[in-house]
N, C-alpha and C positions, 0 to 999 in steps of 0.2 A: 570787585567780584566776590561775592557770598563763597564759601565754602559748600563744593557741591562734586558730582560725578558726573558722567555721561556716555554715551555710546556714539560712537565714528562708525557713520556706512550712509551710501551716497543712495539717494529716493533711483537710482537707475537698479541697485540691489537688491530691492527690494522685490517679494515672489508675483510672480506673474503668467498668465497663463499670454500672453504676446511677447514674450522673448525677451522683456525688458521693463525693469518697475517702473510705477509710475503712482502718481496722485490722489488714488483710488482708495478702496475700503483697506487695502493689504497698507498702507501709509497709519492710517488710524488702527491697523490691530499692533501695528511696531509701536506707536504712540502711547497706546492700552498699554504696552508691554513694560517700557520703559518706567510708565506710572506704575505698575504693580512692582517693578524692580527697583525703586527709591530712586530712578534720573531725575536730574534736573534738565538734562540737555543735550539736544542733538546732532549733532558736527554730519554738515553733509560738504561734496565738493561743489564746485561753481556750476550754476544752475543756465548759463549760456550754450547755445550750440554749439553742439561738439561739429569734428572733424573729420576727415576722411577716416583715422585709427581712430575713431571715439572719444577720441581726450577729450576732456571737458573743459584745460588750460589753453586751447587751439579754438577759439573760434572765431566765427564770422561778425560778430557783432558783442558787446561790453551791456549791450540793453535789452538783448530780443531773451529769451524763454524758449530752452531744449522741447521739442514739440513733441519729440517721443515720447517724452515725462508724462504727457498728456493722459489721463484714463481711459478708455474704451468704454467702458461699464457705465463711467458716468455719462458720459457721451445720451447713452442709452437712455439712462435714469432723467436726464436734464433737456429730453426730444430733441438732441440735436444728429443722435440715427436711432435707429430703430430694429429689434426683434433682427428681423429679414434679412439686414445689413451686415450682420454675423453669420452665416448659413455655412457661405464655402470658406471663410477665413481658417485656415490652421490651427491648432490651440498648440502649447508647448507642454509636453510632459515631463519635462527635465529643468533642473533648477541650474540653469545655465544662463545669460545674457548673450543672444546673438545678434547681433548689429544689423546684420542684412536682410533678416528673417523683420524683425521690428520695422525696418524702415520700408518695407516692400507692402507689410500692413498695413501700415498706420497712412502710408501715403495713401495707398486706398482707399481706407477709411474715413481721413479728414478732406478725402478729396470728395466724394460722396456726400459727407455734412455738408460743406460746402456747398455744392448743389442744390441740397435740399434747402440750406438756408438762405439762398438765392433765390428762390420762388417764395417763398412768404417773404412777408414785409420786416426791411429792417426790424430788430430788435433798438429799441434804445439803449438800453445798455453797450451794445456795441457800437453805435453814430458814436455815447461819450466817450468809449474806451478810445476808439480815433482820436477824437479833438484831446485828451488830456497827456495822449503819447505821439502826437504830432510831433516832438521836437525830432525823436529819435525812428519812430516807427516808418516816419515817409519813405527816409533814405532808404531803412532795413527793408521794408518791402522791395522798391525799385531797385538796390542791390542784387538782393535775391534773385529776384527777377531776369537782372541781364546776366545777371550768372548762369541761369538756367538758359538764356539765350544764346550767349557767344561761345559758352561751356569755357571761356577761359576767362583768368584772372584778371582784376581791374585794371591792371596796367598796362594790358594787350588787348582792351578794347578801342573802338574809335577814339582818336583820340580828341574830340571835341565833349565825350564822355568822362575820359579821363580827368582833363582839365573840370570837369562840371559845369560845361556850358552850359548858361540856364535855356537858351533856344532849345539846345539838343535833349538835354533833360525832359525839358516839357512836351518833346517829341515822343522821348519814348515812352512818357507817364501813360500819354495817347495809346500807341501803340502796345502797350502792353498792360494794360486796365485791368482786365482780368484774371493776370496774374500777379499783379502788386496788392490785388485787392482781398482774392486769397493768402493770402504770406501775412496781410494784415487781422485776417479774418483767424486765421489757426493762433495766431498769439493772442488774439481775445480770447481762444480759449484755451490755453497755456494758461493767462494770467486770471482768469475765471476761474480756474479749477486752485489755482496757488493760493490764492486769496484765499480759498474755502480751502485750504489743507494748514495754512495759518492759524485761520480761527478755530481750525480742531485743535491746533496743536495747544492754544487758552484753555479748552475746556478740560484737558491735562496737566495743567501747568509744565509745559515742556516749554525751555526756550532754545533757540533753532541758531545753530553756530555755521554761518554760510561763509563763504570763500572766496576772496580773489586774486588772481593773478597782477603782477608787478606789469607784466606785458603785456602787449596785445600782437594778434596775431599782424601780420603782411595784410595779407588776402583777406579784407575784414573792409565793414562801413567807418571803423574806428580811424583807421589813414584812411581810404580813399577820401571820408568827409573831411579832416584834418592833417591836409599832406602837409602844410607849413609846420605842424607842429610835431615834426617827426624829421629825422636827419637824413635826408633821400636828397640822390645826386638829380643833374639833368636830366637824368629818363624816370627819373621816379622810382627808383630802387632804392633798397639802402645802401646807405656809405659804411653804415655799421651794424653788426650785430652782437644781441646779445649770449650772456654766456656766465659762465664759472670759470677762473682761473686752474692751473694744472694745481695738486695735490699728491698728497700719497694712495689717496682710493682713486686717481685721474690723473696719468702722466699728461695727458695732450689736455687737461681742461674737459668742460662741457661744453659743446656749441649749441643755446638754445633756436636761433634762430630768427627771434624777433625784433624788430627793427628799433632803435635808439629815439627816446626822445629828443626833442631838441629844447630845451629848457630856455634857452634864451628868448624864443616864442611865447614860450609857456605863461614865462614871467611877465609880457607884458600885459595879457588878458586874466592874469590872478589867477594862470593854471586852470582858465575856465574846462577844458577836458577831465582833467582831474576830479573838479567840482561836484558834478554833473554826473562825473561816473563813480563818486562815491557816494551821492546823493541818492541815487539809483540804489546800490546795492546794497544799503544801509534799509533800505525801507523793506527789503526783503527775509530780513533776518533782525534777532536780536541780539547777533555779537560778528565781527565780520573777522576772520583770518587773515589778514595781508600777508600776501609769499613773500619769498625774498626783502624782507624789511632792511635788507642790509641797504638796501641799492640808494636808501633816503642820505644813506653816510655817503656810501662808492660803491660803487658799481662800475663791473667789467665790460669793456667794449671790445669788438675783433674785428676786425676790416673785411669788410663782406665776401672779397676774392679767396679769401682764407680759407681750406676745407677744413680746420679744427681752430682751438681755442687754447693754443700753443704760444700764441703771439701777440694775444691782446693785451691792454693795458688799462689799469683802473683811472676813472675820473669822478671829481669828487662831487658828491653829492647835493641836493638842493638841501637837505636839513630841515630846520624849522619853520624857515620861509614855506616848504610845501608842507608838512605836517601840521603846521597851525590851519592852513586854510583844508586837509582832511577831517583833522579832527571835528574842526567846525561842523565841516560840511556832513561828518555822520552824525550829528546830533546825538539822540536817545540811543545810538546802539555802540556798545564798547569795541573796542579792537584788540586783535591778539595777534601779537607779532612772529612770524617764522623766524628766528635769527637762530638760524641751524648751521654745524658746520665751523667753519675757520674763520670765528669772528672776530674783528678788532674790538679795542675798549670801546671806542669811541659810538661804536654801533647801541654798543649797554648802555654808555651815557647819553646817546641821544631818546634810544628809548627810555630810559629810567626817568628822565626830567617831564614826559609826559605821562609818566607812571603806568605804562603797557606791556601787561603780563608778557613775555615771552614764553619760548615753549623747551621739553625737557621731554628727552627721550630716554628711556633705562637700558635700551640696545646699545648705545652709547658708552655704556658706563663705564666699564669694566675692561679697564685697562692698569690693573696692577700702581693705580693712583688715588689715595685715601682722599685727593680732592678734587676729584673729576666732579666737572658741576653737576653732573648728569647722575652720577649718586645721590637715592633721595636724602640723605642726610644734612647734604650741601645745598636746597632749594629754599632758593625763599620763599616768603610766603605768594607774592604778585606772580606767578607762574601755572602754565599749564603743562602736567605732565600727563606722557602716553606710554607706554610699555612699547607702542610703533606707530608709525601714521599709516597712510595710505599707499605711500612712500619706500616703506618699511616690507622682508617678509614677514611672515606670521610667527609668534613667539616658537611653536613648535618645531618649526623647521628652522629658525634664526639658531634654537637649542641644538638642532642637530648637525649645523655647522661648524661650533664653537670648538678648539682644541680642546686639550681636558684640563691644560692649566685656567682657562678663560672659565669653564665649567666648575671648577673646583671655586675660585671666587665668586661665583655665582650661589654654590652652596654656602659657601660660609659667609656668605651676607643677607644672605633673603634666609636661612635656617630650611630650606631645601633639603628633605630628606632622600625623596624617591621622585623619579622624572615624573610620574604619573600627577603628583600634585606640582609643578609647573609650572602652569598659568595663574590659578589659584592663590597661590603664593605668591606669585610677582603683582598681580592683583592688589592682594593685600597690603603691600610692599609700601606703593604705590597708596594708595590710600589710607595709612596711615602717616603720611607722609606731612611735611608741613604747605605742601603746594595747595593751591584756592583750589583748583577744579584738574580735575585729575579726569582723563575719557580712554577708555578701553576700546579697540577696535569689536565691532560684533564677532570677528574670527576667532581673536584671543578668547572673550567673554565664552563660544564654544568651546576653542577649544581641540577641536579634529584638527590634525595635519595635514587630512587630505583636503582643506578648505585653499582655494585660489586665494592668492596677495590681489590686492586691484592694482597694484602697477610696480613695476620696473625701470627705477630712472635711467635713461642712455638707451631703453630698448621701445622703438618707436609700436613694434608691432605686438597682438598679441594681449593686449594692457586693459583694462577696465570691464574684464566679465564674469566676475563675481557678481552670482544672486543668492539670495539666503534661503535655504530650507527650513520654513519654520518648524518641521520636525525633529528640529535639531536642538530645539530651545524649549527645555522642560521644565519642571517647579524646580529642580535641582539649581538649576542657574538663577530661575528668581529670589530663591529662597537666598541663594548665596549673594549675589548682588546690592538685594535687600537688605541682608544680614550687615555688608559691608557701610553702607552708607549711614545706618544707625549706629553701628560700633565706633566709626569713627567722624560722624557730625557730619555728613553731604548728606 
């Protein structure tokens, strides 16, 4: 990985006048932006349907494309609505992300296209988008589908559904045409629109650092299609879930929630799940984030009955055997490992033998220990470092919680004179640092305190509604950004 910078903040961010970014012109003036700011690159989160709370790590499907992401505008520009089709719609005057507000639009909206593109004749381009995302798109439509039918989860439908009878299936393919066909039709233009927010991001030389989760949700096409490959009792539940062990930031642990591979499966089709869904999210992006990279070592398990993450126990990892066939399988796009937190050697040494950058936080640091790795002094060079992730509060408010001993080493290592230069300065920090690529959240790059964190780990609600005011972003930041990338070779 070149020596380079970048900016973190997810295309949901991004200003909008429908309550929620997406695709659109506001996508290419952040693009513009980043090119006149010397980036190299743009770290967004996982680009799947989110969830009841918004997350974007919660979804129903590892293949389908967030529909809200969708532009409106271009909608317009590309006749798939029209003028008219906007009249009574709400516009947003606040640079806010509201969830309910977006989905109550857009459902409208793309249900409308729909319609209309149901009276003229197929497009070709979407007969192919069908047949070339047949493997993944049938199930996701006809999931959706009966989701939206029985309103409850796969595993409380009939159960001749469950099992995936193909009789029954084919029953309700019948039965329910026009709305599998829809679900089908909105991701043609999900991935219509991505495709063309790609190839702007070429005409920038911007490349695009996407995201995935270690897990997959329950309530997902990912089990329901692959229940052998997932550790679920007699009734189709988990036997296990997943989690973080207890700590000193986590006496009871973390309970994620997500159900356990069963690798024993895995191994005998070559992890084709895996394959498939790194093949996938590799062609999306040109660097992919794997969360939890620990879990390739060990990874925590909790017995589903469990209300916390008190009493699980770690099992050991697939290693190399699944890492070779990832690596494979993402070809042309690098990976960046999350190995945050309370790691073993063994985690360093499995990443390090296939030489993947891991990641370095500066919030971190500062624990009265001259070799805290998280100090830039102690970075190697195969590393990406963040001042915070998405993860993280914002540097302003992180400062304002800090004791004044934590503060005081904060001054006498970054030469910190007055709070007001802050960010700035840890900025710099950072980017002079020996690490390959070094990414600034857009909040810290502001700057204001009064800017939303986009999430809160442990807190389900509440989490992902930061949008960005571009009035917030003047020559002063570019100039300075700018500044930094040439002084120190990104």
């Amino acid at each position: 990985m070149d020596r380079a910078s970048g900016i973190l903040m997810h295309i949901s961010s991004l200003p909008s006048n429908y309550f929620i970014g997406s695709l659109g012109k506001e996508a290419e003036k952040f693009a513009s932006f980043l090119h006149d700011s010397g980036q190299k690159y743009w770290q967004i989160l996982p680009l799947n349907p989110i969830d009841a709370e918004n997350s974007p790590y919660s979804s129903s499907d590892s293949f389908a494309g967030n529909i809200y992401l969708i532009d409106i505008e271009k909608l317009v520009e590309d006749n798939f609505l029209e003028l008219v089709d906007l009249e009574e719609i709400p516009i947003s005057k606040m640079y806010i992300t509201d969830y309910k507000k977006a989905r109550e639009i857009k459902d409208k909206l793309l249900l409308i296209s729909y319609n209309k593109f149901k009276i003229r004749n197929k497009l070709d381009e979407y007969e192919e988008f069908v047949f070339e995302n047949k493997s993944w798109l049938n199930d996701y439509a006809l999931f959706m589908s009966l989701f939206d039918y029985f309103k409850k989860q796969w595993d409380e439908w009939p159960l001749p559904l469950v099992k995936r009878n193909k009789k029954t299936i084919l029953e309700y393919q019948e039965k329910l045409e026009k709305e599998i066909d829809y679900y089908k039709y909105v991701q043609y233009l999900f991935y219509k629109q991505y495709n063309d927010f790609k190839n702007m991001l070429k005409k920038y030389d911007i490349k695009l650092i996407g995201d995935i989760p270690m897990y997959v949700s329950y309530n997902s096409v990912d089990v329901w299609k692959n229940q052998k490959s997932f550790l679920l009792n007699q009734n189709r539940k988990p036997k296990y879930l997943s989690g973080a062990s207890p700590d000193s930031m986590s006496v009871k642990g973390q309970l994620w929630g997500n159900p356990i591979y069963d690798y024993n499966i895995m191994r005998k089709n070559n992890y084709k799940f895996w394959r498939n869904r790194i093949k996938h999210a590799s062609r999306l992006c040109d660097v992919l984030r794997i969360d939890h990279f620990r879990a390739f070592d060990s990874y925590y398990i909790i017995p589903s009955h469990n209300k916390d993450a008190s009493k699980g126990h770690y099992i050991k990892g697939e290693g190399k055997k699944l890492l070779d066939v990832i690596i494979k399988s993402a070809k042309n796009c690098e990976i960046i490992a999350e190995d945050l937190g309370d790691i073993p050697q063994s985690v360093m040494k499995l990443r390090n033998y296939y030489k993947i950058p891991g990641m370095k936080i500066l919030q971190f640091a500062f624990n009265n220990d001259s070799k805290n790795p998280y100090l830039p002094h102690n970075y190697e060079k195969n590393c990406v470092a963040y001042l915070g992730t998405h993860d993280n509060e914002i540097i302003s408010r992180w400062w304002n919680n800090l004791d004044n001993d934590t503060k005081r080493q904060v001054y006498s290592y970054s030469g910190i004179e007055t709070e007001h230069e802050l960010n700035r300065k840890l900025m710099k920090l950072l980017s002079r640092s020996n690490a390959s690529l070094v990414i600034f959240s857009i909040q810290d790059v502001i700057g204001d305190i009064n800017l939303k964190r986009m999430n809160t780990p442990g807190i389900a609600k509440g989490n992902w509604g930061f949008m960005l005011n571009p009035n917030l972003i003047d020559e002063s930041i570019i100039s300075y950004l700018s500044s930094l990338s040439k002084l120190f070779n990104r």
